[in-house]
C-alpha positions in Angstrom: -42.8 -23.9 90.7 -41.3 -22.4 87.5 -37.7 -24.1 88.5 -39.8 -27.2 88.3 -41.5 -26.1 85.1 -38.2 -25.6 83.8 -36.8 -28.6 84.2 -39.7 -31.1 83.3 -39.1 -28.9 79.5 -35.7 -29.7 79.6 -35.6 -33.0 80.6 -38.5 -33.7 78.0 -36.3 -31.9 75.6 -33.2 -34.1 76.6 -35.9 -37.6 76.2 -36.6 -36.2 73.0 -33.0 -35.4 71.4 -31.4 -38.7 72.8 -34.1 -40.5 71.3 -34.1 -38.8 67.9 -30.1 -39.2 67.9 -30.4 -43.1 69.2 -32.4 -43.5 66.1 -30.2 -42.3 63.7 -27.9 -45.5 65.2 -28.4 -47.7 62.2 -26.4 -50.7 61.2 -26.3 -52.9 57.4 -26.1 -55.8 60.3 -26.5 -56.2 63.6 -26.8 -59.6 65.1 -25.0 -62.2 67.2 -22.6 -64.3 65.4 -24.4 -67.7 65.6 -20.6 -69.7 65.8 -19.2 -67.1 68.7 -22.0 -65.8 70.2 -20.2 -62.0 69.9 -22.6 -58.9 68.8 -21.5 -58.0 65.9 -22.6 -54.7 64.1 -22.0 -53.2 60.6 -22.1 -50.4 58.5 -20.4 -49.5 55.1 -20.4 -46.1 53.5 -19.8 -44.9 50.0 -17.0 -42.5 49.4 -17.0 -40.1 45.9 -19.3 -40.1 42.7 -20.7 -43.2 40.7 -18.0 -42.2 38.9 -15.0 -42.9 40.6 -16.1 -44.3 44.1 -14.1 -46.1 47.2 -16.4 -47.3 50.4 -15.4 -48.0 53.9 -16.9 -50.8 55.7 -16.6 -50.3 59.3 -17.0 -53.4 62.0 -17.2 -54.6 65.3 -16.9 -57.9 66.4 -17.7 -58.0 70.8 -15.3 -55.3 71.8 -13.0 -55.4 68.5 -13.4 -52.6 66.1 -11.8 -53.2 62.3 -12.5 -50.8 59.1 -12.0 -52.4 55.5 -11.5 -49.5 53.0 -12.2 -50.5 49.4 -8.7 -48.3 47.4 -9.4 -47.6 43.8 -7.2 -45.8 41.4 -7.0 -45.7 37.7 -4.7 -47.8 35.9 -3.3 -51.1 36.1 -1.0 -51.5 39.5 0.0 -55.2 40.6 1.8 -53.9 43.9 0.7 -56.0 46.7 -1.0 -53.2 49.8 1.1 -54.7 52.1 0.7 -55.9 55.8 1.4 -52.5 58.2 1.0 -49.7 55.0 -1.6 -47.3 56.6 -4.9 -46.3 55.5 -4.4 -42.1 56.4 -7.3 -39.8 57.4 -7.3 -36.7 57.9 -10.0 -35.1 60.3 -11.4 -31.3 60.3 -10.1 -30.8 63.6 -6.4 -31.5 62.4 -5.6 -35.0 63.4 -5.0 -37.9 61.6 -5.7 -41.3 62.0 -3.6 -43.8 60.8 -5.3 -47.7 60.7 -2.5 -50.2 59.9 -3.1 -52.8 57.2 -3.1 -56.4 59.1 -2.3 -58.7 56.2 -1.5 -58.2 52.3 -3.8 -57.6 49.6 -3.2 -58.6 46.4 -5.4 -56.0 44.0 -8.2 -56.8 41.4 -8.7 -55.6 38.4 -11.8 -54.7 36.0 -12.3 -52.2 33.2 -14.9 -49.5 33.0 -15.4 -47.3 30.1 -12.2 -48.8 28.7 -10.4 -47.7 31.7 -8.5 -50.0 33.7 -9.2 -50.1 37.7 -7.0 -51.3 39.9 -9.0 -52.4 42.9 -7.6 -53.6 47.0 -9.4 -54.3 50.1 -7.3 -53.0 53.0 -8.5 -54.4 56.1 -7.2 -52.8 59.5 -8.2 -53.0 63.5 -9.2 -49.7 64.9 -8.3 -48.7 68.3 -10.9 -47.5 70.7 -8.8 -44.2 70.5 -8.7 -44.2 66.7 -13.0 -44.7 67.0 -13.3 -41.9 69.6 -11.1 -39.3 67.3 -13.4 -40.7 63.7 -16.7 -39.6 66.2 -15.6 -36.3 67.2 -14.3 -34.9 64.2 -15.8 -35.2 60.3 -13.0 -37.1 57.9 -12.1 -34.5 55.3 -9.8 -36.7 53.5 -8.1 -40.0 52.6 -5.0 -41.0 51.8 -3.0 -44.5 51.2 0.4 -45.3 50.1 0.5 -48.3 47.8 4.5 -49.3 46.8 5.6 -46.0 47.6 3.2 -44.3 45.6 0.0 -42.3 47.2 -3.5 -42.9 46.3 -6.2 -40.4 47.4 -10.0 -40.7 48.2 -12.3 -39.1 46.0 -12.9 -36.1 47.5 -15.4 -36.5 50.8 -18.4 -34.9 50.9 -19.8 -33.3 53.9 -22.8 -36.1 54.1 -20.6 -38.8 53.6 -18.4 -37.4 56.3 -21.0 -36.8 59.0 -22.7 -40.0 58.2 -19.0 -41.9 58.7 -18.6 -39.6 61.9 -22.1 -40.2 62.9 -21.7 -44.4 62.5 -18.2 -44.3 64.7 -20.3 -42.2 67.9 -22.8 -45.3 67.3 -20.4 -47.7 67.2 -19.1 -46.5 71.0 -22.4 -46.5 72.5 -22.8 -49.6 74.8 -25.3 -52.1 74.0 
């Protein structure tokens, strides 16, 4: 009788905590693509201060997963990020994943504070490996190289990281 006990609390337990963590599974969109009739799901997260912030916008078209990563840096560049540069980042558990730009981009400028900001939109597919390594493990930093010169994230904060970690395990959970 108490074996049974047991287990009806940790089952109800399990219910509970699959539940709560199915919840936290929350997308900017998640629809069916009225032309292709693919599920398609998104979610983009803000990376660093007001200040001086980059975002990643992470996909997934059917079973195709692509991340766009917004690269800011001070200063006026007009180097082209160009098709295969990778987008670098480096997880607590000591890997890195490297995402492989799939086309140029050509970077946009504005001024802020009377600073300019030299803006591009990276855009690369993620492998179902690459998704499975950004789920177990929180990014702790990020790193491109644009003409030979490197351009870091803002520094990551622990929230933005689990929330980025947390949107990658949702992203492998079948429909």
């Amino acid at each position: 009788m108490k074996k049974i006990f047991l287990f009806a609390i940790l089952f109800a337990v399990s219910a509970s905590g699959n539940h709560i963590y199915a919840q936290k599974c929350k997308f900017d969109s998640d629809k069916e693509d009225e032309f292709t009739k693919e599920h398609v799901r998104s979610v983009k997260h803000p990376i660093g201060s007001i200040l001086f912030r980059w975002w990643m916008l992470m996909e997934q078209k059917g079973p195709k997963f692509e991340l766009t990563l917004q690269v800011s840096t001070t200063g006026k560049m007009d180097d082209v990020f160009a098709k295969g540069s990778k987008m670098l980042f480096k997880l607590e558990n000591g890997k890195v994943v490297e995402i492989v730009a799939d086309a140029d981009y050509m970077p946009a400028f504005h001024v802020e504070s009377n600073t300019i900001i030299t803006n591009w939109l990276p855009k690369g597919i993620v492998s179902e490996e690459n998704m499975k390594a950004l789920s177990e493990s929180p990014i702790t930093a990020i790193r491109v190289n644009v003409a030979n010169k490197d351009v870091n994230a803002p520094n990551i904060t622990g929230k933005e990281a689990d929330k980025i970690q947390q949107s990658a395990t949702c992203f492998l959970m079948k429909d």
